[in-house]
C-alpha positions as CSV (number, residue, x, y, z in Angstrom):
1,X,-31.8,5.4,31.7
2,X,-30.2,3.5,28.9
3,X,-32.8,4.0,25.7
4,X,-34.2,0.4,24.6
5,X,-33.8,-0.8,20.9
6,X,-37.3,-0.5,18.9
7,X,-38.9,-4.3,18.4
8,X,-38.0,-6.5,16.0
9,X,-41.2,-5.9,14.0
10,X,-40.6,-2.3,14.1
11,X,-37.2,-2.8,12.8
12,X,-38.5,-5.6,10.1
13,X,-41.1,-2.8,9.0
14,X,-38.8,0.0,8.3
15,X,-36.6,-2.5,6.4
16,X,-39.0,-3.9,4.0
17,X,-40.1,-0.2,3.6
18,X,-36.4,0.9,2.7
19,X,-36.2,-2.2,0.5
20,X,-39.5,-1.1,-1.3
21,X,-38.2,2.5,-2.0
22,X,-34.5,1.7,-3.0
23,X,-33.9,3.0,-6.4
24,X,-31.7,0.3,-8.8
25,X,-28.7,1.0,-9.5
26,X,-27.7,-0.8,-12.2
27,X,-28.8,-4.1,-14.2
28,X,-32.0,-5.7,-12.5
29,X,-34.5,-7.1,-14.4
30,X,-34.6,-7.5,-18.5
31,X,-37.2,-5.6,-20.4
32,X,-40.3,-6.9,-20.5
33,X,-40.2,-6.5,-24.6
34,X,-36.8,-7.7,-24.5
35,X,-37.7,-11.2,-23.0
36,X,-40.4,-11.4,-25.5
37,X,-38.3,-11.1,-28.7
38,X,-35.9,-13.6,-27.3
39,X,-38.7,-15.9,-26.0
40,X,-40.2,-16.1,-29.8
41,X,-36.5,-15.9,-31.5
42,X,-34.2,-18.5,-30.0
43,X,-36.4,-19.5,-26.6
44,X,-35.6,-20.9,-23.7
45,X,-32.3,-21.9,-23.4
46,X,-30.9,-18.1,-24.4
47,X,-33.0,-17.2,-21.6
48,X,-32.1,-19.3,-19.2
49,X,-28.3,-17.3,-19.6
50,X,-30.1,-14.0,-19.2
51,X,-31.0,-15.6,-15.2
52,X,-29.3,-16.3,-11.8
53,X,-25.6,-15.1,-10.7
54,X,-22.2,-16.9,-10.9
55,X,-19.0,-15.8,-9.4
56,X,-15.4,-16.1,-10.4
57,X,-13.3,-17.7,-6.7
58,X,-9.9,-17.6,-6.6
59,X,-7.9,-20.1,-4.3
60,X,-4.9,-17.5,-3.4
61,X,-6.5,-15.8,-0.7
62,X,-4.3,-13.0,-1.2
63,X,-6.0,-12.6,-4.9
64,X,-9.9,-13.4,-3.6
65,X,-9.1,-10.0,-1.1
66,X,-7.7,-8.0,-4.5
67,X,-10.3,-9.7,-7.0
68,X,-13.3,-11.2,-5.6
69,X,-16.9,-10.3,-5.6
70,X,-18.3,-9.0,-2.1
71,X,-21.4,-8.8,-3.3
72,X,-21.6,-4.9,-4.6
73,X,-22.4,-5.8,-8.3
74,X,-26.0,-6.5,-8.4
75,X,-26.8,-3.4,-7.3
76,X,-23.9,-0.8,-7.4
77,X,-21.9,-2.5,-10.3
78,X,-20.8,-1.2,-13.9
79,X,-21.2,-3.5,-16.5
80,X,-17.2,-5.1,-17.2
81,X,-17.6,-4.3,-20.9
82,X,-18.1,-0.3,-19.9
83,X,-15.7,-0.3,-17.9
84,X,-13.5,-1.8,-20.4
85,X,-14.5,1.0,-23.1
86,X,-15.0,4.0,-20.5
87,X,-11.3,5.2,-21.6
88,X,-12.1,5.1,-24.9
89,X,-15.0,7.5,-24.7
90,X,-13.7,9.7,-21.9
91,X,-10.0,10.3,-23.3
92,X,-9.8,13.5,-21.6
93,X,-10.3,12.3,-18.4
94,X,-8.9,8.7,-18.7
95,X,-6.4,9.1,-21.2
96,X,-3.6,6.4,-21.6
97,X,-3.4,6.3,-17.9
98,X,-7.2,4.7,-17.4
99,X,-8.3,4.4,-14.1
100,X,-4.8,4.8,-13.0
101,X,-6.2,8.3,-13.3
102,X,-7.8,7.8,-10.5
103,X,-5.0,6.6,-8.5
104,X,-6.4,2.8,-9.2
105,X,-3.4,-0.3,-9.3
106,X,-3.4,-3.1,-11.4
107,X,-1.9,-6.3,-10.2
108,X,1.1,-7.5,-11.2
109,X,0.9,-8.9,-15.3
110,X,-2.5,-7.1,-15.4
111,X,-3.4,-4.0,-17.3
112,X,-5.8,-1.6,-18.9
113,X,-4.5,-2.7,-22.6
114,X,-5.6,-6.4,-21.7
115,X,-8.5,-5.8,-20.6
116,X,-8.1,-6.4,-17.0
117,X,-9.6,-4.5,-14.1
118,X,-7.6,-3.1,-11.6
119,X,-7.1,-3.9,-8.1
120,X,-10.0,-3.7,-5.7
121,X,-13.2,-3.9,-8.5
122,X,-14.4,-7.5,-8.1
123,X,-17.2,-9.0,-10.7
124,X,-20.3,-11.2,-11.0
125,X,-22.2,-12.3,-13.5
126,X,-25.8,-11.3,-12.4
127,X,-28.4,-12.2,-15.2
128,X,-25.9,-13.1,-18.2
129,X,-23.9,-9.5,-17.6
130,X,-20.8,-9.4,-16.4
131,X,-20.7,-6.7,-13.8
132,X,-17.8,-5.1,-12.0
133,X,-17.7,-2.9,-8.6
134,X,-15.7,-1.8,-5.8
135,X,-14.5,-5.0,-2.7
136,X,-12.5,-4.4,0.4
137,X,-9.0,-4.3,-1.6
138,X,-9.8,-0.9,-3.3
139,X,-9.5,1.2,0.0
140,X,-6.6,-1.0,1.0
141,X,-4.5,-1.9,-0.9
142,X,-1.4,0.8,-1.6
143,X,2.4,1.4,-3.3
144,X,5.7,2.2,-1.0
145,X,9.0,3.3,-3.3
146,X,12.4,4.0,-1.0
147,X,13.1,6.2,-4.3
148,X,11.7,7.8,-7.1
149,X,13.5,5.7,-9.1
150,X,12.2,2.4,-7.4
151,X,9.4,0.5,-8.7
152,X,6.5,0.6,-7.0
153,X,6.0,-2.1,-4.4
154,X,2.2,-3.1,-3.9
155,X,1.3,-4.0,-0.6
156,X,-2.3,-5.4,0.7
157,X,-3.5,-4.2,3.8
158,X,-2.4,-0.5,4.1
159,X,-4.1,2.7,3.3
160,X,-4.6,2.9,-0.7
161,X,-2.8,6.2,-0.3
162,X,-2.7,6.6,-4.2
163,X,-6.8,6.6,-4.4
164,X,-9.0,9.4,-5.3
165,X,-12.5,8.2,-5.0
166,X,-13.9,11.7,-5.0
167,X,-12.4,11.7,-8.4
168,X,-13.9,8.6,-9.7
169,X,-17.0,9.1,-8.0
170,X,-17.5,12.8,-9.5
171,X,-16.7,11.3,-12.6
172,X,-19.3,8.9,-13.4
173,X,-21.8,11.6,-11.8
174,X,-20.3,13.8,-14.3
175,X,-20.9,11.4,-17.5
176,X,-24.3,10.1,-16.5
177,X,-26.1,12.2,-19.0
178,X,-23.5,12.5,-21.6
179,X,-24.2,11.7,-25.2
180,X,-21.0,9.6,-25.1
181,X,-22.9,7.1,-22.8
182,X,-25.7,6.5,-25.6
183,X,-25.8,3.0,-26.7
184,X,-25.1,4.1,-30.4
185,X,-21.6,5.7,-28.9
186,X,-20.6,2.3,-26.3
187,X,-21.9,0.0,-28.7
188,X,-20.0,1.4,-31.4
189,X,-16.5,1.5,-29.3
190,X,-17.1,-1.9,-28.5
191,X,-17.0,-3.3,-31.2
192,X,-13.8,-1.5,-32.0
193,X,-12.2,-3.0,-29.1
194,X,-12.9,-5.8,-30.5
195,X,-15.9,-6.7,-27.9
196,X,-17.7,-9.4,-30.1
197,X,-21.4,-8.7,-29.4
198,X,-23.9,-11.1,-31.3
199,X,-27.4,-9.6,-32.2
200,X,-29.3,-11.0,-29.3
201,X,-26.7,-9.1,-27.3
202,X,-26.8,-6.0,-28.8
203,X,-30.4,-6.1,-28.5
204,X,-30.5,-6.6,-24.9
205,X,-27.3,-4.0,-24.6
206,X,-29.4,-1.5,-26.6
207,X,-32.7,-2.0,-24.6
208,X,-32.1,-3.1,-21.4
209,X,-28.5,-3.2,-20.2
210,X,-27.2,0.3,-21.1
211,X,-30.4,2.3,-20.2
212,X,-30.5,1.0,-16.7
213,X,-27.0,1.8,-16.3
214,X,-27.6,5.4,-16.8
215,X,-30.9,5.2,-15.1
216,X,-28.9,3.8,-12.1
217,X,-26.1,6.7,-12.5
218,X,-28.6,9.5,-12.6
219,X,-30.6,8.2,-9.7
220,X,-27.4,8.1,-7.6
221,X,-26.5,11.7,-9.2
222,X,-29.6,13.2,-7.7
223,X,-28.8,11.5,-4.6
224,X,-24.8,12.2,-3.9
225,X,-23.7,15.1,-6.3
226,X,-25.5,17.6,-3.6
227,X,-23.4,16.3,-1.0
228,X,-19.9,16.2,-3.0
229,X,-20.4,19.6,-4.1
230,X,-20.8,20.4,-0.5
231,X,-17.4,19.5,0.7
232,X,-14.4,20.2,0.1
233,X,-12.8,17.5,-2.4
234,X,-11.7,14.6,-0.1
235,X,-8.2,13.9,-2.4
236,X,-6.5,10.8,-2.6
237,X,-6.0,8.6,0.6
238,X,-9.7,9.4,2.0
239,X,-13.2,8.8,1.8
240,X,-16.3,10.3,3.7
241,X,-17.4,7.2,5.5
242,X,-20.9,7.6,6.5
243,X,-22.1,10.0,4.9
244,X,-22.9,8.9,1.6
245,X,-23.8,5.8,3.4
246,X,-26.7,8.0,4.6
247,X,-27.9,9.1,1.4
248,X,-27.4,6.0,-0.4
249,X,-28.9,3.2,2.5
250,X,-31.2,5.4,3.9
251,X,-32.8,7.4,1.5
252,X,-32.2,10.5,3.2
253,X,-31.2,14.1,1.2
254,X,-28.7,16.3,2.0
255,X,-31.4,19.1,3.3
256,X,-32.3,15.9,6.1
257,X,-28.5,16.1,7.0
258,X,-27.4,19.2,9.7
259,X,-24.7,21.4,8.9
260,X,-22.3,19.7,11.9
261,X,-22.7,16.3,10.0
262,X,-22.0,17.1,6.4
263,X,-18.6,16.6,6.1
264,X,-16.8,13.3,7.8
265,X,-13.6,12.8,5.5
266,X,-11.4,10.2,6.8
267,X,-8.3,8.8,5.9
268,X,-8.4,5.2,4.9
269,X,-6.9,3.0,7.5
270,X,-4.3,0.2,7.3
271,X,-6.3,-3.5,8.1
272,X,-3.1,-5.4,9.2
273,X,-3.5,-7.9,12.2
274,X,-7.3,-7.8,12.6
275,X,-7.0,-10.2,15.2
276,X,-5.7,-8.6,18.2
277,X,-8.2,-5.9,17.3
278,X,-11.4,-8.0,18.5
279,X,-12.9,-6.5,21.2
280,X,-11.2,-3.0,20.8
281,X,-13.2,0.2,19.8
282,X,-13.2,0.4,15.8
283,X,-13.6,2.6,13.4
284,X,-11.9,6.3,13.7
285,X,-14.6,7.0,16.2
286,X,-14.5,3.9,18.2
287,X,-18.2,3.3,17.4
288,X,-18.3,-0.2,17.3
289,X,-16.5,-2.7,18.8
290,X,-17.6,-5.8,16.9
291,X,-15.1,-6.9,14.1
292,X,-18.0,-8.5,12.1
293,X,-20.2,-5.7,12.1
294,X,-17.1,-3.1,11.2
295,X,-16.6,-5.1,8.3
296,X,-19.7,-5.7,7.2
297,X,-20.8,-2.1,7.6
298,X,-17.8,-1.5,5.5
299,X,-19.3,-4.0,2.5
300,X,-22.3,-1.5,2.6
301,X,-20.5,1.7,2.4
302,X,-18.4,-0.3,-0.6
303,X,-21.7,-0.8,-1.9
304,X,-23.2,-3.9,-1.3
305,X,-27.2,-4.5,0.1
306,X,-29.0,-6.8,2.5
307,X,-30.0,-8.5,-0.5
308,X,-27.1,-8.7,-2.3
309,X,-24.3,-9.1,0.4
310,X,-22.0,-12.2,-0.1
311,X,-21.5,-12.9,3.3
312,X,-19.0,-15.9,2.7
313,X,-16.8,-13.6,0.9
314,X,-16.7,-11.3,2.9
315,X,-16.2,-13.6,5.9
316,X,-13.3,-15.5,3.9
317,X,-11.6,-11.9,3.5
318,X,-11.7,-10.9,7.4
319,X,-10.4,-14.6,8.5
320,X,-7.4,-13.5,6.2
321,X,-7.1,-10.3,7.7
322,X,-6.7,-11.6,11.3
323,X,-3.5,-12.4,10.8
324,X,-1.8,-10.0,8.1
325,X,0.8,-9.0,9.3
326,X,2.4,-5.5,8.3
327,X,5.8,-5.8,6.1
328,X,8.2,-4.4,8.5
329,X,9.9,-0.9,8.4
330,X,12.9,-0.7,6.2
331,X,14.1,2.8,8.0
332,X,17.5,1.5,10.1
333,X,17.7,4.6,12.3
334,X,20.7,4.9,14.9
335,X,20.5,2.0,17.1
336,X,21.6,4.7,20.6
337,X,19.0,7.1,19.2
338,X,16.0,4.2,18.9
339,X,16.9,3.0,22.4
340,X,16.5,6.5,23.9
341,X,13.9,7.5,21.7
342,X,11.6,3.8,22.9
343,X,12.6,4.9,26.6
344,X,10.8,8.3,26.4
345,X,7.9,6.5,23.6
346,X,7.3,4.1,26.9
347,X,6.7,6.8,29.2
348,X,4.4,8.7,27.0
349,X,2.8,6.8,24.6
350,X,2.7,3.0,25.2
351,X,-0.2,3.2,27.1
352,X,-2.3,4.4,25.0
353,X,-0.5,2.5,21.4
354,X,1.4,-0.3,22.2
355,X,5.1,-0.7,21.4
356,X,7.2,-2.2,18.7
357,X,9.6,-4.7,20.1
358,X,12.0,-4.9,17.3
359,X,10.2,-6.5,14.4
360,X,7.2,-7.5,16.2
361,X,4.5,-5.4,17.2
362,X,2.9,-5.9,21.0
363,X,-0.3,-5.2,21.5
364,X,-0.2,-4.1,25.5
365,X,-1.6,-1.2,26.9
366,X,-4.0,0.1,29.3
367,X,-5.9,2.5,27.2
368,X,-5.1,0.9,24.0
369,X,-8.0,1.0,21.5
370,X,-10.1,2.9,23.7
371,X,-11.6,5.8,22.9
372,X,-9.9,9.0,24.2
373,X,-12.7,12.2,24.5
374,X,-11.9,14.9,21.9
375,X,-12.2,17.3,24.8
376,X,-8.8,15.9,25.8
377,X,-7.2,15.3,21.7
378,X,-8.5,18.7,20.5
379,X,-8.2,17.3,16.8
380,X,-10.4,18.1,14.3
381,X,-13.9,17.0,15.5
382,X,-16.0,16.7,11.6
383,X,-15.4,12.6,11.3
384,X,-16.4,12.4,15.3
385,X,-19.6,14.6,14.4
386,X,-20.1,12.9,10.9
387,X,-21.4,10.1,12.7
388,X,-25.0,10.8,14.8
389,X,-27.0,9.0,16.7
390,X,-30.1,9.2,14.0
391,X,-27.5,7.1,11.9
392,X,-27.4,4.7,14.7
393,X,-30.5,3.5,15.5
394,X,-30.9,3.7,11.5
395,X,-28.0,0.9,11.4
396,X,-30.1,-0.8,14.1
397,X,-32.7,-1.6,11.0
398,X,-30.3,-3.8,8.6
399,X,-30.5,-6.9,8.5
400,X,-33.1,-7.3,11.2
401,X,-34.7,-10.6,9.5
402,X,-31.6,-12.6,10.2
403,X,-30.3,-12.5,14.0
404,X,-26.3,-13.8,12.9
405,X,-25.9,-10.0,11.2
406,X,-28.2,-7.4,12.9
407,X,-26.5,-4.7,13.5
408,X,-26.2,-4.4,17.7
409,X,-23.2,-2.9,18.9
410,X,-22.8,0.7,17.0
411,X,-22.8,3.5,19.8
412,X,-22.5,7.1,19.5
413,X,-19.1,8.2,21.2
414,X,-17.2,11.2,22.4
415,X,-13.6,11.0,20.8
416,X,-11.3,8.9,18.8
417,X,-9.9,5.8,19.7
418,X,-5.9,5.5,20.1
419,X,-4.6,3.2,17.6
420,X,-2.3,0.6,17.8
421,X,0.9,1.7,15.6
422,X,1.5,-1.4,13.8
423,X,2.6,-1.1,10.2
424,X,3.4,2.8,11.4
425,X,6.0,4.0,8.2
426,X,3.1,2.7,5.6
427,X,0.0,5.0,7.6
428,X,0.9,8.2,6.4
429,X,-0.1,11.4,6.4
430,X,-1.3,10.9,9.9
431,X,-4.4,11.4,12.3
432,X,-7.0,10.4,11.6
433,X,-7.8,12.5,8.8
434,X,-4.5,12.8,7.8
435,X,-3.8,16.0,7.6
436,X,-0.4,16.0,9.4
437,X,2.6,14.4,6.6
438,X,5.4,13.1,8.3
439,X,5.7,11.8,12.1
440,X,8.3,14.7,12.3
441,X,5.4,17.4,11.9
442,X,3.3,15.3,14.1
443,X,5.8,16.0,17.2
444,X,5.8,19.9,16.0
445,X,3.3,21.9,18.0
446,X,0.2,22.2,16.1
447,X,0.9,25.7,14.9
448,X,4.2,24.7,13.3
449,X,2.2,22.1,11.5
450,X,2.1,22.4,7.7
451,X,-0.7,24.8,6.7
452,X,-0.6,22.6,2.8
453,X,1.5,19.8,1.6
454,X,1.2,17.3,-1.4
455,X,-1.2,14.0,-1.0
456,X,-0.9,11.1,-3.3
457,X,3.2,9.9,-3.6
458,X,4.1,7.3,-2.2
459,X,8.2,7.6,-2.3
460,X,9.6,7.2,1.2
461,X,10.7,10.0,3.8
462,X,13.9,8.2,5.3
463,X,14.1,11.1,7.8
464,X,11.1,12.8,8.6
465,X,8.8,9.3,8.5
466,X,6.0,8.4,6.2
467,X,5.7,9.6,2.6
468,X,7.3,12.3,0.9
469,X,4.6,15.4,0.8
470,X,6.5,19.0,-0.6
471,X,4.7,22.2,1.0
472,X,1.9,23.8,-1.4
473,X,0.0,26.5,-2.2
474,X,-3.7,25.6,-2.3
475,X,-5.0,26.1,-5.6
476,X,-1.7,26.4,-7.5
477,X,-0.8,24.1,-10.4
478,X,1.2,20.7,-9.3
479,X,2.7,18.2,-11.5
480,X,2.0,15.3,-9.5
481,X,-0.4,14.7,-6.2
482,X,-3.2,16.6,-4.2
483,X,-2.7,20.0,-2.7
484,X,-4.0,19.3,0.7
485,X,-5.3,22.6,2.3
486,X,-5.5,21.9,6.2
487,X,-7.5,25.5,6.6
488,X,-10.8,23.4,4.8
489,X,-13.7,21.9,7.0
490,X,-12.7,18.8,8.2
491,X,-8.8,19.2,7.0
492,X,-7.9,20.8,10.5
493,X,-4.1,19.5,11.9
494,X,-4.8,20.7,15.6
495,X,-4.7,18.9,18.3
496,X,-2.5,15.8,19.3
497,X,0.1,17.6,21.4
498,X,1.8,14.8,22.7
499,X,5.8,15.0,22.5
500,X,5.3,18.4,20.8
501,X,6.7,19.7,24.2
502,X,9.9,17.7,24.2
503,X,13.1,19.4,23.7
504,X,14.6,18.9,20.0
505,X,16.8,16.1,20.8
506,X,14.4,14.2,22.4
507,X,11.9,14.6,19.8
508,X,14.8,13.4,17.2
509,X,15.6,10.1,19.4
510,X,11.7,9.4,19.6
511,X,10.9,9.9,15.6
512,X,14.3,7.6,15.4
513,X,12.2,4.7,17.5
514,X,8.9,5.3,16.1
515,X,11.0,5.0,12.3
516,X,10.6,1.3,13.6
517,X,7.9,0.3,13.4
């Protein structure tokens, strides 16, 4: 008997509940004392800046995706003069490289000298602060070079395969409590950035701003550093979807979590052509079918709130996406080989992915998008188990007081869905959490599968597809990239045995067509 949804006053009780027990995470409110000094100083018109929100807009909506607010600020945001300074006080971590460090990008003319913030961290003026967080571009948006010598060539709408959020997460976890983050220390390195601060400022920096900010980091400490220290360190390229998600929106530990749940690492996925994706089971898991409430759900795992979602922003970002399309492949395999190579891709595979038909992408297929049961795959099942159906009818709470964003259609499912292929050579490593590096180990039967290989470059593999990722030895030193160790929970390459059985030369002529796309 399908299971009924609880009643809107049910779900508008837990929510005002959740609402009530949410800790801040950054700026919120001035000091009381604070608003008194400034109320008997200068009055009401210095106030008045210290109130409300503005928001920068941008009319390229190319730039609004890489730079605009979504709404995460007000309550996930770091003030933009921290994170302006945070390289100054953390050399050994930053260093000259700044959040590049982290595997951020910077847009073109932008960088960390000037002041600019990289790709992906939007900012709003909430209160007379200037605060910066995390928008759709930071997950994906991602660098291709045919050569190490190349430049790197930015591209909005694949994986950001250069991104360690683990890193940056563990990071400001890391620095919450350190001396360095006093207001003595961050008011002193401003001002020798050259950060003009008048005395009103400083006073509200000293009292008000800066306190909350570490308030806000140790309160999220308490809540995620239990979890990160119990999986294995994502790397760059992924991101635990919903588990922090969990912690975070629903106030839950990680004792309330079970051991099959804990880790749900995920590669981040490409968002090209959103628009023959309506209707099609999203997410890794196929868990929800609904465009609006994939993105949306992805604004609050990015960090915005029921209270502090932009929706129009966020709306004006996915109407872009419907139509991005995917620059296409510059591999030029042997025209014989593609031809026989999309024969046997037809016979095997088009069903369930679509097909490439030269340089456009056709989204046909009678299983395409579906979800496939992971008693058939056999992949690895920790994203699939991640995601339980106590975190569904807990996404059956948000936004219950207004009827055009309750969440409806999140299910609990049985597999992965197949993906369409568009945009293929830019999705690497692959499956879905990507812990197979080249489309030529992908057609290798699992056991021939790279045990560890090299996450994080983003130079081309003209022959084996995707990036270039050397074997490695777990743990060993590296001069550049991740050591991915695929023997870690939730890192398993299993599974996927489709064309693993072909005979060499047939494998060869289908990598050669699937180079294509």
């Amino acid at each position: 008997m399908r299971r009924q949804e609880p009643p809107v006053t049910a779900v508008q009780d837990e929510t005002r509940r959740r609402r009530r027990r949410r800790l801040p995470l950054t700026l919120l409110v001035l000091a009381v004392v604070v608003a008194g000094v400034l109320v008997l100083a200068i009055g009401v018109p210095t106030l008045w800046r210290y109130s409300g929100e503005s928001v920068r807009h941008y009319a390229d909506p190319e730039a609004h995706f890489r730079h605009g607010s979504i709404g995460s600020e007000p309550e996930s945001g770091l003030p933009v003069r921290l994170w302006r300074v945070l390289p100054e006080l953390f050399p050994e971590t930053l260093g000259e490289e700044g959040y590049a460090a982290f595997g951020f990008l910077y847009a073109p003319g932008d960088s960390l000298e000037a002041g600019d913030l990289p790709i992906g961290v939007g900012t709003r003026e909430v209160r007379g602060v200037e605060l910066g967080w995390l928008n759709c571009a930071v997950c994906h948006t991602g660098t291709v070079r045919q050569s190490r010598e190349a430049q790197p060539r930015l591209v909005s709408g694949m994986p950001a395969n250069n991104l360690d959020l683990y890193g940056f997460i563990d990071f400001l976890l890391e620095v919450a409590d350190d001396p360095r983050l006093a207001p003595d220390s961050v008011l002193a390195a401003m001002e020798e950035q050259g950060q003009d601060l008048g005395w009103v400022e400083r006073l509200v920096w000293r009292h008000a701003v800066l306190p909350r900010v570490r308030e806000g980091l140790l309160a999220t400490r308490a809540r995620l550093a239990p979890l990160l220290a119990a999986q294995p360190a994502w790397g760059p390229g992924r991101v635990d979807t919903f588990n922090p998600y969990k912690l975070i929106q629903f106030d839950r530990t990680l004792d309330d979590l079970t051991a099959g749940e804990r880790i749900g690492t995920a590669d981040f996925p490409s968002i090209f052509l959103q628009r023959p994706r309506q209707g099609m089971d999203l997410h890794w898991d196929g868990n929800n079918a609904s465009l609006q409430e994939r993105n949306l759900s992805a604004a609050l795992g990015a960090g915005v709130t029921e209270e502090s979602v932009d929706h129009a922003a966020i709306e004006r970002v996915a109407d872009w996406l419907l139509d991005l399309e995917p620059p296409p492949s510059p591999h030029a395999p042997d025209a014989e080989s593609v031809s026989a190579g999309k024969a046997l891709y037809m016979r095997q595979c088009a069903d369930c992915h679509g097909y490439q038909e030269g340089e456009r992408f056709v989204f046909e297929g009678g299983r395409l998008g579906e979800v496939v049961p992971n008693a058939t795959l056999d992949v690895d099942p920790a994203r699939l188990d991640s995601y339980t159906e106590r975190l569904r009818r807990d996404q059956l709470t948000l936004f219950a007081d207004d009827e055009r964003y309750r969440f409806r259609h999140f299910r609990k499912t049985d597999g992965y869905a197949s993906q369409p292929l568009d945009g293929l050579w830019l999705r690497a490593p692959y499956l879905h959490n990507g812990s197979v590096p080249t489309l030529h180990d992908l057609l290798l039967p699992p056991e021939e599968r790279p045990t560890g290989f090299v996450r994080g470059l983003d130079v081309l593999d003209g022959d084996k597809g995707g990036f270039v990722a050397p074997d490695c030895t777990p743990g060993a030193p590296l001069d550049e990239g991740f050591c991915f160790d695929t023997r870690l929970p939730g890192n398993g390459n299993q599974g996927h045995g489709y064309g693993t059985g072909l005979a060499a030369e047939e494998r060869a002529a289908l990598l050669d067509y699937l180079l294509t796309f």
